[in-house]
N, C-alpha and C positions, 0 to 999 in steps of 0.2 A: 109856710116854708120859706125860709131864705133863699137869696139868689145862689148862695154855695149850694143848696141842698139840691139847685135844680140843674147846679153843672155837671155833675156828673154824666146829665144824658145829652149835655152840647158838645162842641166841636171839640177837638183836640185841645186847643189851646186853653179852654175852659179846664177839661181837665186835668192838664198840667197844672194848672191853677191850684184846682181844688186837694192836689193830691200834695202841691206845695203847702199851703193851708193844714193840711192831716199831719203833715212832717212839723211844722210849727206849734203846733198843743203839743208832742211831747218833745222840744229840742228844748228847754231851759228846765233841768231838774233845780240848778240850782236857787233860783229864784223861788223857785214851787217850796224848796224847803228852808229858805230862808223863811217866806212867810208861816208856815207851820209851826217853826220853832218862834216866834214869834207871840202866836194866838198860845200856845203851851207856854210859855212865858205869861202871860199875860191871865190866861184859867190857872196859872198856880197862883198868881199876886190875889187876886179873887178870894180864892177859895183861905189862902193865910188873910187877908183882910178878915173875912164875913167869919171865918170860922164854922160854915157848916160843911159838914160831912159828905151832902147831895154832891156840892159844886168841887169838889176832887176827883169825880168821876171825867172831868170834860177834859183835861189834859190828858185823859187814856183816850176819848173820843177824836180829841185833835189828831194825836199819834195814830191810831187805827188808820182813819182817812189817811193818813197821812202816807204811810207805810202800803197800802193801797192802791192808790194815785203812784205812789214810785214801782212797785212791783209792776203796772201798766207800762209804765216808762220805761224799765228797762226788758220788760219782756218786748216792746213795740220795737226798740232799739237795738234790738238782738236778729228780728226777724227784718226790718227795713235792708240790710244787704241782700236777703236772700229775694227780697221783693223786686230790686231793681232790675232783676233779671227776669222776671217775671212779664208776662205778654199785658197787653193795656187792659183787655176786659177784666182780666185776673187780679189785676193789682188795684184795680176801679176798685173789685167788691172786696178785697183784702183792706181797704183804707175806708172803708166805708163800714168795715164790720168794728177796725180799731177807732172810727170817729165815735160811734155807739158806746163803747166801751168806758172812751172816757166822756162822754154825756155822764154817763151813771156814777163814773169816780168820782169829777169835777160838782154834781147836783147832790152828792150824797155830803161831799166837805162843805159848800155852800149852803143847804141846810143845816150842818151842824153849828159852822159861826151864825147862823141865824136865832138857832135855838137857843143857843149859848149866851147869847144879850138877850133873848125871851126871859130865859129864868134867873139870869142876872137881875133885869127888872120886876121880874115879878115877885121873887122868893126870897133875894138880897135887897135890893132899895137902897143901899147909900152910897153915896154919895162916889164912891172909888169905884163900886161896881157901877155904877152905872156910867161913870166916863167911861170905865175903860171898858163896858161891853159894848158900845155905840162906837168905840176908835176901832175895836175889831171890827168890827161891819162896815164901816166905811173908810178903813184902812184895805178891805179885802174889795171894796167895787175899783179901784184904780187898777190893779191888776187883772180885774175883767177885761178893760180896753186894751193892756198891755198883751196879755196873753192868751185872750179867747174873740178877736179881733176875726179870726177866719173863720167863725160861725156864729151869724147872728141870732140864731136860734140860742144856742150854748149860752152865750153873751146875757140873754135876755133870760134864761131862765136861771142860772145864777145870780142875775140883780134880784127876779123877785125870791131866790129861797133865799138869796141874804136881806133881805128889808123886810119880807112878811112877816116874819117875827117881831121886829123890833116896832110892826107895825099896828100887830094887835097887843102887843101890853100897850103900845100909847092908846088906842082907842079903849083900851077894858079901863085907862085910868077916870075918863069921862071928864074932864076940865078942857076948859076951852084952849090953852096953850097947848095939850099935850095932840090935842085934835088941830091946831095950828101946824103942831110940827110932822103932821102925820100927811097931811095937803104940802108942806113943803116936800116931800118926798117924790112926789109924781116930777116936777119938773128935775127932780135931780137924776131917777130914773130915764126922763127923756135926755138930759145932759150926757148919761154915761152910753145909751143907744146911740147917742149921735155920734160921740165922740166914737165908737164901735163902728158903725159904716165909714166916717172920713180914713178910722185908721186902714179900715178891711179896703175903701178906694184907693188910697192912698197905694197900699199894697201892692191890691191889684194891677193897676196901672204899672208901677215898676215890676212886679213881675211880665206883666204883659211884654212891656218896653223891652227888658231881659230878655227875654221867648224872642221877640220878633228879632231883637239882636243877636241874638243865637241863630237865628232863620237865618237870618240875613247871611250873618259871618259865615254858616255852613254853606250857603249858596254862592257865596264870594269864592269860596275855598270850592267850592263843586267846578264853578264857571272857571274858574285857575285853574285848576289841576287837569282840566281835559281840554284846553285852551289849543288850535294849532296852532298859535303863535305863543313866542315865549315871552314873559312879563318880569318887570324887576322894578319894584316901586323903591326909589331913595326920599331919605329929608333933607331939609333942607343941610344938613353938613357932608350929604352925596354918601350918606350911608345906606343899604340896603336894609327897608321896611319890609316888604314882599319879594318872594322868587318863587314862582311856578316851577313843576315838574316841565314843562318845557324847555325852559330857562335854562333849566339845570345840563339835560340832556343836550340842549343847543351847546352851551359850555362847557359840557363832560364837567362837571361838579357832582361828587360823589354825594348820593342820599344823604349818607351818614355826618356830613360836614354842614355846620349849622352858618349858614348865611347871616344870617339877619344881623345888622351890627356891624356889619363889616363893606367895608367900602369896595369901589368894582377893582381897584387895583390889588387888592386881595384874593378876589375873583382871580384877575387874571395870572395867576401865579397858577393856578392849577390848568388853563389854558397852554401856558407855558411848558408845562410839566408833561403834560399829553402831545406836545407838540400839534396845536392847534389851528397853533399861525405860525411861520413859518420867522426863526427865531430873527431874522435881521427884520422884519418887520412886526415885530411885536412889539416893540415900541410907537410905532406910527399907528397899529392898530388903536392903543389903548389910547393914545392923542385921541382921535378919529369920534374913538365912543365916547369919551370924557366930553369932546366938545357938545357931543348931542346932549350931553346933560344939562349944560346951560344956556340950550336955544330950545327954539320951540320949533316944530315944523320940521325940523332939519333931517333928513332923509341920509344912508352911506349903505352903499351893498360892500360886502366883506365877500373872497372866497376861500373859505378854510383850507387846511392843508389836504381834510376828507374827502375833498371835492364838493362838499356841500357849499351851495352860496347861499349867505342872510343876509337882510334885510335888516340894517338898523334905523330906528327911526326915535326920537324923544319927543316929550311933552309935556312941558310948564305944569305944576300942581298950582291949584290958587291958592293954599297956606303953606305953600314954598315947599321947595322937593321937587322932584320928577317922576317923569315913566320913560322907560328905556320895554317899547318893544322890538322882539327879535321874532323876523319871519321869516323860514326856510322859503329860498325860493327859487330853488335849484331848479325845479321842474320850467321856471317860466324861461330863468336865464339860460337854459339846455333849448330851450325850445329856441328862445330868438338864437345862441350857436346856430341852432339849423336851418332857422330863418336866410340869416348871414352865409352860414352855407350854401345855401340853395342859390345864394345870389352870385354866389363867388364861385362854386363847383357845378362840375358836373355831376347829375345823381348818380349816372351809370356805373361811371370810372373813376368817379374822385379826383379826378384832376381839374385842374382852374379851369373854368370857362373862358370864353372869347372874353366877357370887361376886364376882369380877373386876368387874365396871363398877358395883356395888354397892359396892364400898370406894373404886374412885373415883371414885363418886357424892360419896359420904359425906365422903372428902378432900376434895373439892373443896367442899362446902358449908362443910365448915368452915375453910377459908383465906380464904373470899371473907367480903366485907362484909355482915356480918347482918341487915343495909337495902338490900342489895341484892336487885334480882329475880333468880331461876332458874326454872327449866322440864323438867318430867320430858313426855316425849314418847314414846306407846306407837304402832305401827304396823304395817300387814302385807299381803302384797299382795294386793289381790283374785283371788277365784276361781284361786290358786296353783295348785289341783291340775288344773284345766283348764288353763295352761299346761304343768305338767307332762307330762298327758295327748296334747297337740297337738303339742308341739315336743321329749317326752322329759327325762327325769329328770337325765341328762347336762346338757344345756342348761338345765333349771330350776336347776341350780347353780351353772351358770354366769352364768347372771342374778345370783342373789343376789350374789355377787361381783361384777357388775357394780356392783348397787346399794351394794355396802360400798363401791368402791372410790370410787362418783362421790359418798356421804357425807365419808368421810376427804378427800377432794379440799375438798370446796364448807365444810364445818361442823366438820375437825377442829380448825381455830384454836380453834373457842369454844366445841365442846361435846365430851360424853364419851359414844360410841358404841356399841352393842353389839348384837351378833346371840341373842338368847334362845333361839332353836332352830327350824327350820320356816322358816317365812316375817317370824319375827316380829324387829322391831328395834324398839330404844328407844335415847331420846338424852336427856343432862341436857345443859341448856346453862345458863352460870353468867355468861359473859361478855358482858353484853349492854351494847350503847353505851344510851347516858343516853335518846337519841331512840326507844328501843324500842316498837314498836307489836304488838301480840303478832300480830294479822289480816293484817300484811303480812310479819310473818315466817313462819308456817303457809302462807300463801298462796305465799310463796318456795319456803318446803320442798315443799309439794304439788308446784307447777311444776315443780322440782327433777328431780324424780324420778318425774316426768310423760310427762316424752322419752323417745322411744322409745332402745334400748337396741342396741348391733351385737352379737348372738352368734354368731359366724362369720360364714358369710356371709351371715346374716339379721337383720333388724330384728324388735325383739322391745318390744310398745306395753300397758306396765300400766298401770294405778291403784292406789294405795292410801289407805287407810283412817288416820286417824289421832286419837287421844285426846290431850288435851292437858293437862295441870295445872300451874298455876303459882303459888307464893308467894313470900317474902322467906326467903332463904339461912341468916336464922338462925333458923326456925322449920322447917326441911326436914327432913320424918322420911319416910325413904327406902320404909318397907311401907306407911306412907298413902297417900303418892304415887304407888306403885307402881299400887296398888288405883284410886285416883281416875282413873289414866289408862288403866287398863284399861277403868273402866266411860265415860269418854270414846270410849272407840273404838269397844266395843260400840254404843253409840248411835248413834257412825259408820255402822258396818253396817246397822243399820235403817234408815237415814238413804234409804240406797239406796248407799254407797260411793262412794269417789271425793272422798269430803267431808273438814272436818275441825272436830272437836268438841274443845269447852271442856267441862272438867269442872264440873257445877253438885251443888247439892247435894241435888235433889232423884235425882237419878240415882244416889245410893248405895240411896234408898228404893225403885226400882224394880228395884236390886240385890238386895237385902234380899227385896223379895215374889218376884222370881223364884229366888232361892234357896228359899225355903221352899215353893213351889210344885213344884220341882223334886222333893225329900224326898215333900210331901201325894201328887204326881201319880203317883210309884212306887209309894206306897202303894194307892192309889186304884183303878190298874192292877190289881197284882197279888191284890187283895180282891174285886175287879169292880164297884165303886159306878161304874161311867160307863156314862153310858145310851145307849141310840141312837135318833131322831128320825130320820123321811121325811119328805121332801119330794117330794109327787104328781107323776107327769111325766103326761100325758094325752095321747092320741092327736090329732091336730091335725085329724083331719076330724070326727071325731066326738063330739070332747068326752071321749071316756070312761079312768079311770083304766086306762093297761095299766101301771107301772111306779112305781118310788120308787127316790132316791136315799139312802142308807145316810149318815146323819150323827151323829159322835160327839158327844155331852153332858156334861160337868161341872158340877155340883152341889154345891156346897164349904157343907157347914155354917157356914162363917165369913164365906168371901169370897163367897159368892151362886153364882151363875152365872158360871162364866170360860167367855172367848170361847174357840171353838176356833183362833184366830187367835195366841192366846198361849201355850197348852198343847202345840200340837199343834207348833211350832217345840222346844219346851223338851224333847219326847220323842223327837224327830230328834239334838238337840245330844246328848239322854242316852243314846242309841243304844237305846232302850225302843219305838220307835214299832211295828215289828214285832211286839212283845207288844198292842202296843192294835189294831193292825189286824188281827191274830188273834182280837181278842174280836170287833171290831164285823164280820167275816167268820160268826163262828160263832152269832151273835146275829142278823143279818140272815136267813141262808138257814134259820135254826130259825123265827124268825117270819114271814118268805116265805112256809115250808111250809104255813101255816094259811091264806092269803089263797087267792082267786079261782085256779084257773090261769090264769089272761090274765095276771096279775100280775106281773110281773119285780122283782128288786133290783141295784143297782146301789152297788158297793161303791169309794171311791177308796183307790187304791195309792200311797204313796211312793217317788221313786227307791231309797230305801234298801230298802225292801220287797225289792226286784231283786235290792239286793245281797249276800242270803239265798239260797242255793241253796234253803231249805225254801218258797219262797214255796208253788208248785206243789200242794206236799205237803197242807200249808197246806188249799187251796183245796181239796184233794180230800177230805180228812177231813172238812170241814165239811159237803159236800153229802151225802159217805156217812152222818154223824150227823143230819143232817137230814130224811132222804131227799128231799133237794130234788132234783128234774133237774136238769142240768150246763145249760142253754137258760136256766132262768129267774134264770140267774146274770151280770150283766156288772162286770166289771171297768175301771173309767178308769182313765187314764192321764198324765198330761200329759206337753208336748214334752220339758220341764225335765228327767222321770224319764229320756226316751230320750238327750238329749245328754250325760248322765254318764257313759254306756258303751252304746254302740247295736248292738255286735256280739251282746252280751250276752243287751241286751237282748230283741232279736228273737229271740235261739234260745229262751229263756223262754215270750216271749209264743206263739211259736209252739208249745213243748208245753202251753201252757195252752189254745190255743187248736182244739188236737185233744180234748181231752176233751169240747168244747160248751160254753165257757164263753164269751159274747160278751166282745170286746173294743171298747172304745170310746175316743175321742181326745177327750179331757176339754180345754175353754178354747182349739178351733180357733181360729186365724186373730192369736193372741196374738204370737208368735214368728217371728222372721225366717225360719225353716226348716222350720214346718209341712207345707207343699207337697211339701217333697222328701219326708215321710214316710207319707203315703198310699198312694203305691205298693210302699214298701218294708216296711212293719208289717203283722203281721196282722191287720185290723184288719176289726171289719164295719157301725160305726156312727161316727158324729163328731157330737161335741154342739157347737155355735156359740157361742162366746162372746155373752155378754150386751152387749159394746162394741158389737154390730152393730144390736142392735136398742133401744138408749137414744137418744130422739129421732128414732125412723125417723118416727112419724105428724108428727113436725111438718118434715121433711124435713130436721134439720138429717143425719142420717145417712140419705146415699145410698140407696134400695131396690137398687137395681143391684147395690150389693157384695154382699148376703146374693142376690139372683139370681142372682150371677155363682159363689158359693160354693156355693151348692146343685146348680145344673149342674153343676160341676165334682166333686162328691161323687159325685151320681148317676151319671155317666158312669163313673164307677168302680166302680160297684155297692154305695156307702156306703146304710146307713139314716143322719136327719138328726135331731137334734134341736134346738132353740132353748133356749136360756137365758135368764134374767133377762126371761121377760115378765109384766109388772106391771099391765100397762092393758086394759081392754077393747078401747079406738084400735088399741095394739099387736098383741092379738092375733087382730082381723080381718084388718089388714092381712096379717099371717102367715099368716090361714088364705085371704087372697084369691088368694095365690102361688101354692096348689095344689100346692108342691113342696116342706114341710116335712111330715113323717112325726109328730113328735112335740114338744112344746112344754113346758115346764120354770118353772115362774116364783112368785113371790108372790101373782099372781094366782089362780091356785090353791089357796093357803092356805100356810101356815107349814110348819116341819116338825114333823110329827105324831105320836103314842106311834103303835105298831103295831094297835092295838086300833081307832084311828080310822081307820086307813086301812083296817083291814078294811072297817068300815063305809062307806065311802064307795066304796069300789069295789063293793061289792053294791048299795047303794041308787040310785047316782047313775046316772039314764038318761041314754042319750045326746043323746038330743032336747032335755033342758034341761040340760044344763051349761053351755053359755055363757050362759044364765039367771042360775045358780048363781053363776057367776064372781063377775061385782062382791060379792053377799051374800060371797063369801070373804076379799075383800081385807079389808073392814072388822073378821074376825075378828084378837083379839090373839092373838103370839104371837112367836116368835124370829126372826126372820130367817136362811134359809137358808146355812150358812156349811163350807166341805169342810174 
């Protein structure tokens, strides 16, 4: 068997082959019947030569075959459509059953021109039969190679039923020529074989080369059409060879419109049309992309009017032409936007950040009229982290966006916005009408942003705080300004909040000393140069020293004496205060230990204190270094420490308050919510604000409130102290009540080194102290201050 006969069970491509091959025996009818008529021509000259009657039988024999062979042909040719839809095994053995078919047409007509020069030679003999039955026979082997090339079987058995014949009358003749000519046969048999595989190679090959080009071009066109990037191949006269369905879609180029042929300004007409590119620059586009056609390398992002942004890029062909790809690349260029945003905005609020509203700050000063006014404005909401605390973290963010969003609404015409981080916002405002009054614009913005606020289903009612600096636009230097309104607002906040401050000049000087106070006062801390001063608390029936309040001192080589009213804020802001109430803790119950035992000290705590798990610890070290009893130790408090975190709070006080450490409610009656915390604190004493008893002898302050506060203490099992009594008047009438426990005041004397309070708690009887009292007032000294 030949290699055709064994492709059918090889790869694909083999069979493709083989089934091209089967389509090839019958595609030329007519050649098939040129030669026919031909050898019938040729068995009539014969048979009118020789004049016998035998030899007029073979023109009916030619035709028969003849007629045969064609009915294959056109029946093969009738059925070949309906084949090509047919699945591959099916159409295998459908071509395989018509290669069979014509084996038996093509070997039945091949014997018969064989036989036909047989009895031409054997039964005619002259001289005309016998050319002309040998021109048929090897008139009919060239068309073996021509058209049975696709089987070498076929091929080969057609040579010998055409030559056997004509091969035994030479052999029956028996002379040595005729047996000469019968040996020349074999090589011409191998000549018409060879020449049969070179053509069936030959074939093959270019069909093969075909197939795999057809591979190819379907894999080209596969790789195209699902390509994410878009493709457009020109030649060299910049006409379009190829255009992907990418392409197309990238360009809004309808299916139905045939590319190919047509150059990209053609193209861009339908660009134009869809409104693509944005019509004043659609000339500059089509510049843009032209250019990439005739560089290599050359890169250009486009962003269409879709909002899609592409990527154009071109690339030199080496037999001239280009490629123009086009890559959506919306997703990357959106992503650096946000990149870029993130740098410039806030994520919360959308408003510029501190670099961002700083350059256009800066832009803007310098566009605007350098005789005109501007305004840098610093601000931020009060007491933020108690809203966060009350209403949740979620919700205080959602505020702040609240407040960016009702700024950009009311002030984005005319100023330049931004969120610094936290709570805090600042505004340059440059646009101001000629009538500008600075107190009613503050006054707008306050109100502004005064109203209460909807966050979900709730109303949400701040304050805020604001610093204000303003000069003329061409003297604006953006880190002064900055500064000036910062210490504006600070001043705000002492202010008591809610307010709004102009920047003055002496407010940088009070910048300045509290800055370097801040440096002195870490220092001062951590060396221990800060002293502590009592102030005598005395038993209210008897006069007699049982206690002292624990007060820190400052002593500045420079600045004299600083209040604890300024210091002791600065070491809160500096988060140090916990180190200073660890001295004046360890210092207190050290010099406690030497005094009377009746004696107590009484030490005040900051909220922040609290918010140290070590306070506890703290408190025990010092008694254990002391050996002071855990009794003659109290701890105040105020309401302010417990409303920053009360859950907290109370589990604290309560393990403080198991070791024997009295706990006391420092400045009762100050606070809207005192009341509620008596029965909830551990608590076992309440000192009375000093508001109660200012102007009680002259009746401008009620007796009744401090009677009706004292019962209500007592009832609860409180010990009671009084504050701020200054006057002999005051403190009869207090001890006329009968229902205060212990009294606190100036009256008593100043606050005192420890040395003198020893003293006076030993010397001073009880039967004359309220003797003693006034001689006290008159002594100088500091005024009692927590």
């Amino acid at each position: 068997m030949t290699r055709l006969d064994r492709s059918p069970h090889g790869d694909e491509a083999e069979i493709d082959i083989y089934l091209n091959f089967v389509d090839s025996l019958f595609a030329d009818r007519r050649s098939m019947l040129m030669g026919v008529t031909l050898q019938i021509g040729i068995a009539l000259c014969v048979y009118i030569e020789s004049g016998m009657t035998s030899m007029g039988v073979w023109p009916g024999i030619f035709l028969l075959t003849a007629a045969y062979r064609y009915f294959h042909i056109v029946c093969y040719g009738r059925q070949s459509a309906a084949a090509a839809s047919m699945d591959r095994e099916t159409r295998l053995a459908w071509a395989k059953d018509w290669e069979r078919r014509y084996i038996l047409s093509s070997g039945l007509a091949g014997l018969a021109v064989g036989m036909f020069a047989w009895f031409s030679l054997e039964f005619v003999g002259t001289e005309f039969a016998i050319i002309a039955s040998l021109s048929t026979v090897f008139a009919a082997l060239p068309t073996i190679v021509g058209r049975l090339y696709g089987s070498v079987r076929l091929a080969a058995l057609m040579t010998v039923s055409v030559l056997i014949w004509p091969a035994l009358s030479l052999l029956m003749a028996g002379n040595l020529a005729s047996m000469i000519a019968v040996l020349l046969f074999l090589p011409y048999v191998g000549l018409v074989m060879s020449m049969v595989r070179r053509v069936r190679s030959t074939v093959v090959s270019a069909v093969r080369g075909r197939l795999e080009k057809t591979e190819i071009a379907e894999r080209f066109n596969l790789a195209l059409t699902n390509m994410s990037h878009g493709v457009i191949m020109f030649d060299r006269h910049q006409r379009v060879v190829v255009i992907n369905r990418r392409a197309r879609l990238i360009l809004q180029i309808p299916h139905h419109v045939n590319a190919e042929g047509r150059s990209f300004s053609v193209l861009m007409r339908y660009a134009r049309r869809f409104n693509l590119v944005p019509s004043d620059h659609a000339g500059s586009f089509q510049d843009v992309v032209s250019s990439l056609l005739v560089t290599d390398g050359r890169k250009a992002e486009i962003r269409l009017t879709n909002g899609v942004h592409v990527e154009f890029s071109g690339t030199q062909r080496p037999e001239g032409g280009s490629v123009l790809i086009l890559e959506d690349v919306t997703e990357r260029a959106r992503a650096q936007e946000r990149i870029k945003a993130m740098a410039r905005f806030d994520s919360l609020t959308e408003l510029p950040n501190r670099t961002h509203f700083g350059e256009e700050a800066v832009r803007r000063a310098d566009e605007a009229d350098p005789e005109s006014r501007c305004l840098l404005i610093a601000f931020d909401v009060d007491d933020f982290k108690r809203v966060n605390d009350s209403i949740g973290h979620a919700q205080g963010d959602a505020l702040l966006r609240a407040i960016a969003r009702r700024l950009r609404r009311d002030y984005g015409d005319c100023a330049a916005i931004s969120r610094l981080g936290g709570d805090e916002f600042m505004m340059f405002v440059d646009r101001l009408p000629a009538d500008f009054e600075i107190d009613a614009f503050a006054d707008g913005l306050r109100d502004c942003l005064r109203r209460s606020f909807r966050i979900g289903p709730e109303k949400v009612f701040v304050t805020q705080s604001f610093g204000i600096t303003y000069g003329k636009a061409g003297d604006f230097d953006l880190k002064r300004a900055m500064v000036e309104a910062d210490l504006a607002l600070y001043h705000s906040k002492a202010m008591g909040k809610g307010v709004w401050s102009l920047f003055e000049r002496d407010m940088n000087d009070r910048y300045l000393r509290r800055q370097l106070l801040k440096g002195e006062l870490a220092k001062a801390i951590e060396l221990g140069t800060l002293s502590v001063r009592y102030q005598p608390i005395v038993e209210a029936a008897t006069g007699r020293i049982v206690g002292c309040e624990a007060l820190s001192r400052w002593h500045h080589p420079e600045h004299g004496n600083v209040s604890p009213a300024e210091y002791i804020p600065l070491a809160e802001e500096m988060g140090i205060i916990t180190k200073l109430t660890e001295s004046v803790i360890r210092t207190a119950t050290r010099e406690c230990a030497r005094w009377p035992d009746h004696v107590t000290v009484s030490v005040n705590l900051s909220s922040i204190d609290f918010q140290r798990d070590g306070i506890g610890q703290i408190i025990q070290n010092a008694l254990e270094t002391a050996g002071l009893p855990a009794n003659r130790l109290i701890v105040e408090i105020t309401e302010t420490a417990v409303i920053s975190n009360e859950a907290d709070m109370i589990d604290r006080l309560t393990r403080i308050r198991r070791t024997g450490v009295g706990i006391a409610l420092d400045d009762f009656g100050t606070g809207y919510s005192s009341l509620s915390y008596l029965h909830r604190l551990p608590l076992d004493r309440v000192k009375i604000d000093r508001s109660f008893v200012a102007g009680i002898e002259t009746g401008d302050t009620p007796l009744a409130l401090l009677h009706g506060i004292t019962d209500l203490c007592h009832g609860l099992g409180l010990k009671i102290t009084v504050e701020g009594v200054e006057t002999a008047s005051q403190l009869a009438i207090v001890r006329g009540s009968g229902k205060i426990d212990k009294v606190q005041g100036y009256l008593f004397g100043p606050a005192l080194p420890a040395t003198a309070i020893a003293e006076m708690a030993t010397r001073m009887p009880a039967e004359n102290a309220a003797a003693d009292a006034p001689a006290a007032v008159a002594q100088p000294g500091t005024a009692a201050t927590g």
